[in-house]
TIZARO-762612 format. One line per 5 residues: number of its first residue (from 1); their letters; for each residue x, y, z of N, C-alpha, C. Coordinates in Angstrom, 3 decimals. Atoms other than C-alpha are relative to their C-alpha. Layout:
% residues N
NUM> a> X/Y/Z/X/Y/Z/X/Y/Z | ... .
This chain:
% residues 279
1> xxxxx> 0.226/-1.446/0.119/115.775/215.051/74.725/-0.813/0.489/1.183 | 0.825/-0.614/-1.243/114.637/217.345/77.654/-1.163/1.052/-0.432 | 0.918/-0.685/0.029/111.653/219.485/77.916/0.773/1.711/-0.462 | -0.723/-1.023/0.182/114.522/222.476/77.772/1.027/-0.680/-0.545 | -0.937/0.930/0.113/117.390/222.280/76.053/1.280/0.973/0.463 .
6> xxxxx> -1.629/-0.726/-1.012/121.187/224.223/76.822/0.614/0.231/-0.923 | -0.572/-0.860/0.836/123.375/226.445/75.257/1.500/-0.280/1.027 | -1.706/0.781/-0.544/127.169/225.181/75.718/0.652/1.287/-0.830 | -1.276/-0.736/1.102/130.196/228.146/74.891/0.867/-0.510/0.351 | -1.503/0.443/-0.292/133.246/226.729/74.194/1.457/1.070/-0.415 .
11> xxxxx> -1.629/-0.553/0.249/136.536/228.030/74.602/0.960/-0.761/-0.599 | -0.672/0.925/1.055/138.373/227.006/71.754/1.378/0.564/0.102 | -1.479/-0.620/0.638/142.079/227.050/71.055/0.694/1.595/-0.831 | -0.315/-1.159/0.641/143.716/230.004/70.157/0.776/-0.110/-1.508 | -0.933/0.970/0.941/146.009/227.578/67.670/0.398/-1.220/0.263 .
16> xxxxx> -0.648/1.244/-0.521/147.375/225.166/69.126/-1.216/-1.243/0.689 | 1.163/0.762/-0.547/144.800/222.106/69.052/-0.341/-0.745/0.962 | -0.310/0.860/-0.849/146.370/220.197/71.828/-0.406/1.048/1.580 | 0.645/-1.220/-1.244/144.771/223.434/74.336/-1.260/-0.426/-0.142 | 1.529/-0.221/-0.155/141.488/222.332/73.911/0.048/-1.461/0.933 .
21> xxxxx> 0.505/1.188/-0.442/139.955/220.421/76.750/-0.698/-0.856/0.152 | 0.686/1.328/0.396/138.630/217.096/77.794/-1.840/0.499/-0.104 | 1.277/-0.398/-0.511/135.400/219.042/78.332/-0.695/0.882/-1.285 | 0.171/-0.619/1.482/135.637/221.115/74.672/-0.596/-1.580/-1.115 | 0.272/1.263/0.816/135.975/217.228/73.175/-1.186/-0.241/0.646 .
26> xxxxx> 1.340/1.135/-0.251/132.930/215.752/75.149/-1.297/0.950/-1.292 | 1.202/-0.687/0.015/130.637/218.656/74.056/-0.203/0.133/-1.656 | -0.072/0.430/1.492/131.523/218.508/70.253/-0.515/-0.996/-0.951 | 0.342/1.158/0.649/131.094/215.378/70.361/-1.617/-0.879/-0.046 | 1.002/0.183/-0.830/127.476/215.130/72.313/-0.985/1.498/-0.650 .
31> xxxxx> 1.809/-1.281/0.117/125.535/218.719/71.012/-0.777/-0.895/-1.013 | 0.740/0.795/0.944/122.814/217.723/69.047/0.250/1.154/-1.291 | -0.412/-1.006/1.287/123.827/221.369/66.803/1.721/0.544/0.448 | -1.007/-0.480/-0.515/126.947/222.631/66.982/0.273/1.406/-1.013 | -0.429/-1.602/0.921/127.137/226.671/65.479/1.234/0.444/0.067 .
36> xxxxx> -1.311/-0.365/0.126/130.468/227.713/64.439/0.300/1.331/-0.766 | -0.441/-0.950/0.645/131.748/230.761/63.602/0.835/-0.022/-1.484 | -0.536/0.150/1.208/133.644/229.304/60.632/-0.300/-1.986/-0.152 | 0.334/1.312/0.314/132.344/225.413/59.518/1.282/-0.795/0.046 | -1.175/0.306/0.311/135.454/224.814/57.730/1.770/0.007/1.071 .
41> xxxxx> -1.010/0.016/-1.322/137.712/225.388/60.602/-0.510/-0.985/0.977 | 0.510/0.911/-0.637/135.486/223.763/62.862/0.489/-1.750/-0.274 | -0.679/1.427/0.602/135.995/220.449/60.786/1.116/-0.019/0.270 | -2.077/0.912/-0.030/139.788/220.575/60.724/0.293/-0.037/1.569 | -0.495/0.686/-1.440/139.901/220.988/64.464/-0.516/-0.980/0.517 .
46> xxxxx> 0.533/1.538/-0.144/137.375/218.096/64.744/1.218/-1.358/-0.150 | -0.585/0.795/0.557/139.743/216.326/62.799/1.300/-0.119/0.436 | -1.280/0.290/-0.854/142.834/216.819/64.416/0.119/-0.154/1.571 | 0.288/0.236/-0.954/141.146/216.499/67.633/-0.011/-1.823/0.195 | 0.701/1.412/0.323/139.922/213.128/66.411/-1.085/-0.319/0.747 .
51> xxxxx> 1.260/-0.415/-0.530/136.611/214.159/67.352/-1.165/-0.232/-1.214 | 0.587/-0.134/0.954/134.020/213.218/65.633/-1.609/0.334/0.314 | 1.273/-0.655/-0.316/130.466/215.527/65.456/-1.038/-0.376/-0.702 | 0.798/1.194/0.025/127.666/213.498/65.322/-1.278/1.346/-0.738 | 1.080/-0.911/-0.154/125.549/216.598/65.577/-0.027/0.909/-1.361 .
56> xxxxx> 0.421/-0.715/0.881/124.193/219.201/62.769/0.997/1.517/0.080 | -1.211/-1.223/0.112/127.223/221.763/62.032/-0.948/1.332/-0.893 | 0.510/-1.142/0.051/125.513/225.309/61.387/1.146/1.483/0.094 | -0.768/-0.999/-0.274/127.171/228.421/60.810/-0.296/1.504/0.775 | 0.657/-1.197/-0.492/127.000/231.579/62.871/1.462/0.931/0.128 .
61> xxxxx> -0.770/-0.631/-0.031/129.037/234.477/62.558/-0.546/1.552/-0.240 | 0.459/-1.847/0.086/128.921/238.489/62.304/-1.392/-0.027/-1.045 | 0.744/-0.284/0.841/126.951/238.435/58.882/-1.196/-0.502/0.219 | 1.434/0.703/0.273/124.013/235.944/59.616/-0.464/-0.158/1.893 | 0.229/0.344/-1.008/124.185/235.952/63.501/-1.579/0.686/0.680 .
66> xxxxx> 1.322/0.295/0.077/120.762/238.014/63.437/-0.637/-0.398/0.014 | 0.762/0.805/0.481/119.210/236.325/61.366/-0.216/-1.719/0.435 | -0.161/1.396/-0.148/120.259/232.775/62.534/-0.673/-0.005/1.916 | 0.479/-0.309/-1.762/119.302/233.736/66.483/-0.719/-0.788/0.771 | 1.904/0.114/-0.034/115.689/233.363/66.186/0.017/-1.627/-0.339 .
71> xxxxx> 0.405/1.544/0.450/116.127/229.792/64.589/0.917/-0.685/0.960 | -1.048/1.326/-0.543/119.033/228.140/67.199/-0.984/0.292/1.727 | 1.025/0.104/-1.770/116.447/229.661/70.309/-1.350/-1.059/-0.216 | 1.120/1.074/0.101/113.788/227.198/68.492/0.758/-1.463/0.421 | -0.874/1.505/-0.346/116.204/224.726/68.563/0.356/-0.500/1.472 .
76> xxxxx> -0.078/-0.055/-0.974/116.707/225.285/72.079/-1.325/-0.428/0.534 | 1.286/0.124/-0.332/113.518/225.570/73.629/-0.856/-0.845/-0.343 | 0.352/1.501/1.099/112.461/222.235/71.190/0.717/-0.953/1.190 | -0.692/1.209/-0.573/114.809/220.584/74.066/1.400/-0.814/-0.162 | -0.928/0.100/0.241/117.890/220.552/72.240/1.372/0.332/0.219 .
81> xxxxx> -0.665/-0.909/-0.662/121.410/221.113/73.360/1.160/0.308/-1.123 | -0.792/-0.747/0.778/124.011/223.608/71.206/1.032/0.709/0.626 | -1.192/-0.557/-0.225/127.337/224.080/71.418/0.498/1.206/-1.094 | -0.797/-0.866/1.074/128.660/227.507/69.993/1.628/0.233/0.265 | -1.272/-0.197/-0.312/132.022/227.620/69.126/0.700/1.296/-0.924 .
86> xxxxx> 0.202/-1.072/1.209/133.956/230.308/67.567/1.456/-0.095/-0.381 | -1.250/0.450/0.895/137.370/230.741/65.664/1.414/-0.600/1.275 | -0.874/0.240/-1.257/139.364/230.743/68.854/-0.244/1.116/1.113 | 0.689/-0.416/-1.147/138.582/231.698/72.408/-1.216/0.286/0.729 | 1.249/-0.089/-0.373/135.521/232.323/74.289/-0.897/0.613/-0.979 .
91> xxxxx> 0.925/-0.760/1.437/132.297/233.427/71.958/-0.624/0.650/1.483 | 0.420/-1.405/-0.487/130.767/236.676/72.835/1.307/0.796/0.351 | -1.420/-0.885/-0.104/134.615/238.238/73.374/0.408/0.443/-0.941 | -1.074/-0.881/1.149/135.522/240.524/70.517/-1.042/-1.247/-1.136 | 0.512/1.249/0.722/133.262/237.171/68.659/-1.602/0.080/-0.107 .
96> xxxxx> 1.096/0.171/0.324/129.894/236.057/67.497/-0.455/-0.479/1.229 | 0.784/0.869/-1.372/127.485/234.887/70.855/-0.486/0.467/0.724 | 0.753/-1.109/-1.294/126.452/237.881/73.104/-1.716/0.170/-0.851 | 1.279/-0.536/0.528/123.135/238.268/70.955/-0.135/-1.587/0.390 | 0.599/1.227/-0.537/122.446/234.453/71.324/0.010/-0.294/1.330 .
101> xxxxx> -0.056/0.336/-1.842/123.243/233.934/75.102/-0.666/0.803/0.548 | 1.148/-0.789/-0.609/121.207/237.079/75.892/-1.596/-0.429/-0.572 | 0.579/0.620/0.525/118.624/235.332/73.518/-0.412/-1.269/0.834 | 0.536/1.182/-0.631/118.408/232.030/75.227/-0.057/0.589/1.448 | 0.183/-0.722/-1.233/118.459/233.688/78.819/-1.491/0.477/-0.201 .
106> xxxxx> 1.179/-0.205/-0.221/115.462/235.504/77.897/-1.358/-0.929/-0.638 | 1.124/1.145/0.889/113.940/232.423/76.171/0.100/-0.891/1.462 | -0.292/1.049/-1.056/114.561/230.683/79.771/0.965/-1.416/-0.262 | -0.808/1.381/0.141/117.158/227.975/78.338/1.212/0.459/0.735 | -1.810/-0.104/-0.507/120.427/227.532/80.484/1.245/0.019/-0.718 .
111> xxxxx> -1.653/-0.060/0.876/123.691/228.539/79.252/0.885/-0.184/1.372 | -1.078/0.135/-0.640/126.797/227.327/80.855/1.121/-0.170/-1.234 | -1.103/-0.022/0.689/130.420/226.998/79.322/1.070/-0.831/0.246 | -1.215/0.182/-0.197/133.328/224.994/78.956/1.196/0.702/-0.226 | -1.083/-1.141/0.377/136.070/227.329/79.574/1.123/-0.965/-0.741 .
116> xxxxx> -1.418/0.040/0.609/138.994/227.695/77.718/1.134/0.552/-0.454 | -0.951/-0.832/0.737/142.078/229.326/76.017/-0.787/1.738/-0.542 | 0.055/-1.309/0.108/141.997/233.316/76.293/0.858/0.817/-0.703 | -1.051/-0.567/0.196/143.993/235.305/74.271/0.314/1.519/0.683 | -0.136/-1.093/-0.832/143.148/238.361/76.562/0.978/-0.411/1.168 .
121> xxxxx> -0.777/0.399/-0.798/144.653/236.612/79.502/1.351/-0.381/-0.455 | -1.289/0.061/1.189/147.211/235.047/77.340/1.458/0.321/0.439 | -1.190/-0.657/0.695/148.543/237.798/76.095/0.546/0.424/1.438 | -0.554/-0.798/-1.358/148.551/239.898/80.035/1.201/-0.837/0.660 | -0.935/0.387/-0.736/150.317/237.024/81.171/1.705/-0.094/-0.453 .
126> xxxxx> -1.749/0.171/1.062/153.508/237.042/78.319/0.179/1.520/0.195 | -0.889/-1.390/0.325/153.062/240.855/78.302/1.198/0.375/1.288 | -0.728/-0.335/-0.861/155.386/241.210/81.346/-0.439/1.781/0.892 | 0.770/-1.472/-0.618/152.690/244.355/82.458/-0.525/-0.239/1.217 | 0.704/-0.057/-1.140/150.840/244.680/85.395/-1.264/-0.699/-0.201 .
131> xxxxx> 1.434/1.167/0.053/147.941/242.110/85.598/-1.216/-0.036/0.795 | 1.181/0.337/-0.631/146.028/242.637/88.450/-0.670/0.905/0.300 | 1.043/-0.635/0.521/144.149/245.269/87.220/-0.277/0.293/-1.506 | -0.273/-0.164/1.663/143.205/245.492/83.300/-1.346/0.545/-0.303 | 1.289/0.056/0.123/140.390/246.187/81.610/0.231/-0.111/-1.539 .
136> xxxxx> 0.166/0.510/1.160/139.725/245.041/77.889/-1.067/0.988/-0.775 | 0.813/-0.532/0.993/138.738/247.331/74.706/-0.513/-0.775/-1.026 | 0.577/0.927/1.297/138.185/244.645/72.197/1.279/0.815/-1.460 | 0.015/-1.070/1.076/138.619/246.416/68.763/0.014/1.422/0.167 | 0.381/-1.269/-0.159/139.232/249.872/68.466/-0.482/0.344/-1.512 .
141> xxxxx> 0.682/-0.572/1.248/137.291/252.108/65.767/0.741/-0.153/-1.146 | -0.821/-0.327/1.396/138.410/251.694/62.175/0.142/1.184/-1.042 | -0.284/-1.633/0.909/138.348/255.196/60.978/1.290/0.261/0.901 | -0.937/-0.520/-0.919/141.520/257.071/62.265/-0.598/0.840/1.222 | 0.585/-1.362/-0.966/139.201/260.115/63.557/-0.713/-1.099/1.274 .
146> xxxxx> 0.807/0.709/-0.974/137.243/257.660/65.677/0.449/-0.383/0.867 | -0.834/0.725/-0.157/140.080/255.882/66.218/0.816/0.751/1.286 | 0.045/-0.779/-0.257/141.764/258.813/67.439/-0.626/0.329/1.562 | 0.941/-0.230/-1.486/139.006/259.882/70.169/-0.185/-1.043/0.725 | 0.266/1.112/-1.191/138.618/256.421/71.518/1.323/0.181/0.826 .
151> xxxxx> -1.303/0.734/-1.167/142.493/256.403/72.463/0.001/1.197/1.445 | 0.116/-1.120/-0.788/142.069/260.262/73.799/-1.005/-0.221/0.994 | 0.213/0.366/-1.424/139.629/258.919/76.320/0.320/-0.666/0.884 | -0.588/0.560/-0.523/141.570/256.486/77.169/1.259/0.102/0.712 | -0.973/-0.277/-0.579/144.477/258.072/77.605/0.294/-0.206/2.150 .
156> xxxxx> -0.606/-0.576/-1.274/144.541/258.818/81.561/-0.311/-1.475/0.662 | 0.219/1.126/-0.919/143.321/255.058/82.116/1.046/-0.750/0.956 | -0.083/0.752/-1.272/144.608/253.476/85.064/0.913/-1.325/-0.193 | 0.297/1.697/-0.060/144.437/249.744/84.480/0.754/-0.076/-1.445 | -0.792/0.791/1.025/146.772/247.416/82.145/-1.340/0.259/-1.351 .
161> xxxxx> 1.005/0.073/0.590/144.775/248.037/78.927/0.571/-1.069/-1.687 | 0.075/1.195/1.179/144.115/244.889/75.944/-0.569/0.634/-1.012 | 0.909/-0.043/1.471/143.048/245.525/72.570/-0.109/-1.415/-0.904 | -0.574/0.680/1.062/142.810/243.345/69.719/0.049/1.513/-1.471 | -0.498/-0.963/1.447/143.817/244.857/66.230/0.095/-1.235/-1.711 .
166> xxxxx> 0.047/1.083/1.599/143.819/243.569/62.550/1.666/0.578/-0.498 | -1.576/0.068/0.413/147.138/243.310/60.859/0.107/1.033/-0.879 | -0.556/-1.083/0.830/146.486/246.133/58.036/-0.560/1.274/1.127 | 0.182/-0.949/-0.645/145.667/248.377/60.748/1.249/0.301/1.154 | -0.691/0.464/-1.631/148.047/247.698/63.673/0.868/1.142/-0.465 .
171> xxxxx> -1.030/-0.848/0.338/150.858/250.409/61.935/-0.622/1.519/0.428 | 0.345/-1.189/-0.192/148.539/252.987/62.053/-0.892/0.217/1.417 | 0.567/0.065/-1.095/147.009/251.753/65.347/0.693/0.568/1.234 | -1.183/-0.069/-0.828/150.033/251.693/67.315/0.789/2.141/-0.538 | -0.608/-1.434/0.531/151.090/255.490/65.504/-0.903/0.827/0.936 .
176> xxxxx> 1.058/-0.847/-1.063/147.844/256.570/67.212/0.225/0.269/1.756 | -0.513/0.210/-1.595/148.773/254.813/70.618/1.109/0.912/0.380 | -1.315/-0.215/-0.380/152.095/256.143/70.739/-0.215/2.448/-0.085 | 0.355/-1.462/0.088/150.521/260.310/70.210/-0.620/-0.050/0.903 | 1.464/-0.500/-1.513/147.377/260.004/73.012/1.085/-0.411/0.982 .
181> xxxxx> -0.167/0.717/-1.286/149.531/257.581/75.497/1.326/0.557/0.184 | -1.412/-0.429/0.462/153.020/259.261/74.503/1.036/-1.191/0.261 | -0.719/0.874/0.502/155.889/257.447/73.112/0.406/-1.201/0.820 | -0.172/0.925/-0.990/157.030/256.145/76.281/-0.401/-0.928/0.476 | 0.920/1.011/-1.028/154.240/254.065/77.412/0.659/-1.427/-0.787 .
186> xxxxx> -0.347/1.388/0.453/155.567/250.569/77.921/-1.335/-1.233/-0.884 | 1.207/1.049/0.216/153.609/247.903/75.803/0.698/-1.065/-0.528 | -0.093/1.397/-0.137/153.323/244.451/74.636/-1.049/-0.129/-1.799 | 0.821/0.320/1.153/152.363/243.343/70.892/0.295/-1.697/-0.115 | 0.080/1.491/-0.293/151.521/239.897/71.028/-0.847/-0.579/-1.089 .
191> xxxxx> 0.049/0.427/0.725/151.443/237.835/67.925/-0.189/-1.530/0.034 | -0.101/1.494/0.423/150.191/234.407/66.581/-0.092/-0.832/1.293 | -0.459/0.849/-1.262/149.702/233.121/70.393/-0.085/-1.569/0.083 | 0.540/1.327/-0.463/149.803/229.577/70.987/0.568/-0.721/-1.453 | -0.425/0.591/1.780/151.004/229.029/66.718/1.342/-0.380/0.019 .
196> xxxxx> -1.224/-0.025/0.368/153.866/228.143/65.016/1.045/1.242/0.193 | -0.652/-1.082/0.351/154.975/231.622/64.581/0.044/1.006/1.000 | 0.810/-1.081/-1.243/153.845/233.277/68.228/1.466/0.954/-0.013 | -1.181/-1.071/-0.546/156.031/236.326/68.816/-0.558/1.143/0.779 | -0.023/-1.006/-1.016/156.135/238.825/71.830/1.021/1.166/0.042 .
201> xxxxx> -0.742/-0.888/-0.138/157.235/242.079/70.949/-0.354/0.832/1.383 | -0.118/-1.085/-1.166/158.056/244.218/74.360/0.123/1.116/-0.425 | -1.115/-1.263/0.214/159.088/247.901/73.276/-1.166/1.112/0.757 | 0.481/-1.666/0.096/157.684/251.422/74.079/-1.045/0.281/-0.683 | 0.797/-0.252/1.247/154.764/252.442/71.885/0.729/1.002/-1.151 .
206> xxxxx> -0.404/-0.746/1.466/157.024/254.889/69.963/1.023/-1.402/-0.797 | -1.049/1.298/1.236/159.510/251.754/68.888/-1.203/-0.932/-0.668 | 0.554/0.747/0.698/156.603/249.920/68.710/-0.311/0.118/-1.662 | 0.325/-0.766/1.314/155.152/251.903/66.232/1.092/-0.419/-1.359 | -0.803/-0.084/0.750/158.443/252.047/64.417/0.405/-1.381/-0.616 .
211> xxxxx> 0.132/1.693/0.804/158.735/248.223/63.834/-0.814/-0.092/-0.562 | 1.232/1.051/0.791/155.305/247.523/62.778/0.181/0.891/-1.294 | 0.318/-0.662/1.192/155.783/250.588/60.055/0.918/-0.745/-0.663 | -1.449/0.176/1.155/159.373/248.982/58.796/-0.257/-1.651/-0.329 | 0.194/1.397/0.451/157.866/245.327/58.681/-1.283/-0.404/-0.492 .
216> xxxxx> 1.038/0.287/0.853/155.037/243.416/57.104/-0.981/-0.852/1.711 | 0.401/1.048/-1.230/153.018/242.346/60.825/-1.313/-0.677/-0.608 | 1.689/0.820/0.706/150.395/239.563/59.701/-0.314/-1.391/1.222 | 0.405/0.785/-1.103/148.284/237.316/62.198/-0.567/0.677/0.471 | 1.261/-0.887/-0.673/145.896/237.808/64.619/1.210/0.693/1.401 .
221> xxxxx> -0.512/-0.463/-0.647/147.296/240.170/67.087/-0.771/0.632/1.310 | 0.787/-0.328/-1.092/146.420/241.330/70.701/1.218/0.604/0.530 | -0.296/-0.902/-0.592/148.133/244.388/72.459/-0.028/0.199/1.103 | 0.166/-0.228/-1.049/148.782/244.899/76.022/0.880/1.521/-0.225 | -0.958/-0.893/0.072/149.775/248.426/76.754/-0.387/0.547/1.890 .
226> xxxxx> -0.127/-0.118/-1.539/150.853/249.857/80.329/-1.175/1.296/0.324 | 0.513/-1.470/-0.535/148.517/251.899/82.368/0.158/1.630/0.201 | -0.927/-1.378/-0.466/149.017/255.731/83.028/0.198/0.223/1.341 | 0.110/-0.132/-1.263/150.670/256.822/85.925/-0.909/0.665/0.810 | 0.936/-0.842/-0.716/148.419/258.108/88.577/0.739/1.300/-0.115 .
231> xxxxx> -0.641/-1.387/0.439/148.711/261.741/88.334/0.602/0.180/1.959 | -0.174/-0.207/-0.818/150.377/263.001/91.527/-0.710/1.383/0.855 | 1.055/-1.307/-0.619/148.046/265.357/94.371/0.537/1.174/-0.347 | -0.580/-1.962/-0.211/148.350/268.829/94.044/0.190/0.698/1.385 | 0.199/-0.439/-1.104/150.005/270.345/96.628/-0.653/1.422/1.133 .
236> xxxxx> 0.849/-1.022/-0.974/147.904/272.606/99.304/1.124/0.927/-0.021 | -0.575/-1.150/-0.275/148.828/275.669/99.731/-0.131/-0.198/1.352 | -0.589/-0.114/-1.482/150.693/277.199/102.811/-1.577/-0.162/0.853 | 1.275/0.216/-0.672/147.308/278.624/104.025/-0.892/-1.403/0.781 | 0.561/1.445/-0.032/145.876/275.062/103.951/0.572/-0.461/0.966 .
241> xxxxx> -1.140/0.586/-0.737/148.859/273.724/105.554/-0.044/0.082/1.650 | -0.144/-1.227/-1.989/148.937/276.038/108.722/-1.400/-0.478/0.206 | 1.358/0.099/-0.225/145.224/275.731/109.022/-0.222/-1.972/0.485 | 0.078/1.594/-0.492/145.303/271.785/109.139/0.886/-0.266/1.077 | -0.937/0.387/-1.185/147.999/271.721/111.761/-0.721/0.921/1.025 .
246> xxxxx> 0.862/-1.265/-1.026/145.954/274.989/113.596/-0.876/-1.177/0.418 | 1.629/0.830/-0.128/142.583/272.296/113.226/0.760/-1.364/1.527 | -0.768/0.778/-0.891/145.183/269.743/115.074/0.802/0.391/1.270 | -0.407/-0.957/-0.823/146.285/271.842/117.437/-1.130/-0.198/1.499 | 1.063/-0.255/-0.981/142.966/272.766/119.149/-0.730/-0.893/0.089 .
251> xxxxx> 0.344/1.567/-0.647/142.450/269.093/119.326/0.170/-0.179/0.932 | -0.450/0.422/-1.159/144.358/268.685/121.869/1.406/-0.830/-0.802 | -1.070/0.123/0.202/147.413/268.151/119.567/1.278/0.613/0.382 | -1.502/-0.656/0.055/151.220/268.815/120.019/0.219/0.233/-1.427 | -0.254/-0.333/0.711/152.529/270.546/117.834/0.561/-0.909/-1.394 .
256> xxxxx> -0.210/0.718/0.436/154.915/268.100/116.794/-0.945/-1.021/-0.521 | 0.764/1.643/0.207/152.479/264.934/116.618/-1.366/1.286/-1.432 | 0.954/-0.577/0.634/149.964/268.184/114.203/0.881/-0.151/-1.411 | -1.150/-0.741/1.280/153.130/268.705/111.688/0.024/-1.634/-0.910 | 0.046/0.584/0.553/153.583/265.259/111.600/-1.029/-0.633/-1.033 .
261> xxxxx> 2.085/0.651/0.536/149.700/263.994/110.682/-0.074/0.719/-1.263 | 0.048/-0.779/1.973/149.447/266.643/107.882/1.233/-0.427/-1.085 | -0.688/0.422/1.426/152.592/265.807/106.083/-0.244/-1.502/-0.416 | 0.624/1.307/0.317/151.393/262.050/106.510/-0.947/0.682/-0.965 | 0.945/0.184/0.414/148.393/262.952/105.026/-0.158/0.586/-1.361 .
266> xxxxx> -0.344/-0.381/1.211/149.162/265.028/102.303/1.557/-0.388/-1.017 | -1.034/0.647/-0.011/152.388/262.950/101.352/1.370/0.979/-0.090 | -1.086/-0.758/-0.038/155.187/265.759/102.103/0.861/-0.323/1.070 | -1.355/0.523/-1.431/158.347/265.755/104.251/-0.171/0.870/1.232 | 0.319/-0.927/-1.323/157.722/266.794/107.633/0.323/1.338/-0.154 .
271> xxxxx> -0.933/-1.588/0.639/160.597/269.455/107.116/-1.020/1.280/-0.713 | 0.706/-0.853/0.600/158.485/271.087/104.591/-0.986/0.241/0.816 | 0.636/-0.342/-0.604/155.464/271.423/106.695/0.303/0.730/1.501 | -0.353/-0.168/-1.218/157.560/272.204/109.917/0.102/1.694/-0.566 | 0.083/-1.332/1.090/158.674/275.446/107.390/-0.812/0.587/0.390 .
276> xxxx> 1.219/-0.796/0.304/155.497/276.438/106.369/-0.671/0.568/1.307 | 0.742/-0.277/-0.819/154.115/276.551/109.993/1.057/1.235/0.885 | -1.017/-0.449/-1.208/156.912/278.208/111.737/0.629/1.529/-1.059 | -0.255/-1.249/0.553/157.687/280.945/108.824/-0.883/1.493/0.203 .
């Protein structure tokens, strides 16, 4: 035992137990606590790991993760090292662990992680969307009204956007999506990843919608839906127009080489600016 001890997050399987790596098994097998978001799960992937945890199994999850905090930073700071794991994928993501890792940080114990299985990434990479910009909501609000205003700020976003969602919600989630983002927006409902049962629906958010109302969707689910298009500039008026080719002018521009630069710059067809200056 060290004078400090270390805070291990593991990235656990999303389902599939044969995703967890050699570096998930050492640390399972080596914490001296190991906190789990669900015990009973924990065990069966022990067990089909054929892992066996030597160490003091503890539970931590939404309801007691308060309360339990204060007692796994003694455990720490005692010199001990704790692996938190959580049902599947990184802890602190949409999961139990951001109150403990900001916890041991300001208790001075080191946290590092064995990465692992994302279902945010995952999903971006099956959704067939744009990837290399995203940004991740987690959960959205469970009232509609709330629900509602989160998507309406979201609407004009940019960037590939992730949710997760719960299965008696997702009908009326996706009804919401498909009014702020309108029907059209391409998305991605991404089911069961990594399970027996994984399925990747592609459609529209209005079809989406329309499947999840006419079927029974159950599993954990994660949502990619497409960015909005950038809105396109507004174009300058003539005034403007003439005036920026005038400004280029008494540069020491030609005419030609002034007509061209402004419609570069404001993305129009020469033509049109040749117009405007010459009417």
């Amino acid at each position: 035992m060290s004078e400090v001890g270390r805070l291990v997050l593991l990235g656990a399987p999303l389902g599939n137990p044969a995703d967890a790596s050699a570096r998930f098994r050492e640390a399972l097998a080596t914490a001296d606590v190991v906190a789990a978001e669900d015990t009973r799960r924990l065990t069966r992937l022990a067990r089909d790991l054929d892992v066996t945890v030597p160490g003091r199994i503890v539970s931590y999850f939404e309801g007691n993760e308060e309360r339990r905090t204060p007692e796994l930073v003694d455990v720490l700071t005692a010199g001990y090292t704790i692996a938190l794991v959580t049902d599947g994928g990184m802890p602190s993501v949409s999961d139990p662990g951001y109150r403990l890792v900001r916890a041991a940080l300001d208790a001075g114990v080191p946290v590092t992680a064995a990465p692992g299985p994302s279902a945010v990434t995952t999903a971006l990479a099956l959704s067939g969307l744009p990837c290399d910009r995203f940004c991740f909501e987690g959960f959205l609000p469970r009232t509609p009204g709330a629900r509602r205003s989160r998507l309406r700020a979201l609407a004009a976003e940019e960037r590939t956007l992730v949710l997760f969602e719960a299965p008696h919600r997702i009908t009326g989630a996706l009804a919401d999506l498909a009014e702020a983002f309108g029907a059209d927006r391409p998305a991605a409902l991404c089911r069961e990843l990594t399970k027996t049962y994984e399925e990747v629906v592609r459609r529209p958010l209005g079809e989406l919608a329309e499947w999840a109302a006419a079927g029974d969707v159950r599993g954990e689910i994660t949502l990619v839906v497409a960015g909005a298009s950038p809105e396109p500039a507004a174009r300058p008026d003539d005034g403007t127009l003439r005036a920026a080719v005038g400004e280029r002018e008494a540069a020491g521009m030609s005419r030609r080489d002034a007509i061209t630069e402004v419609a570069t710059a404001y993305g129009l067809r020469r033509r049109e600016v040749y117009e405007v200056v010459h009417r």
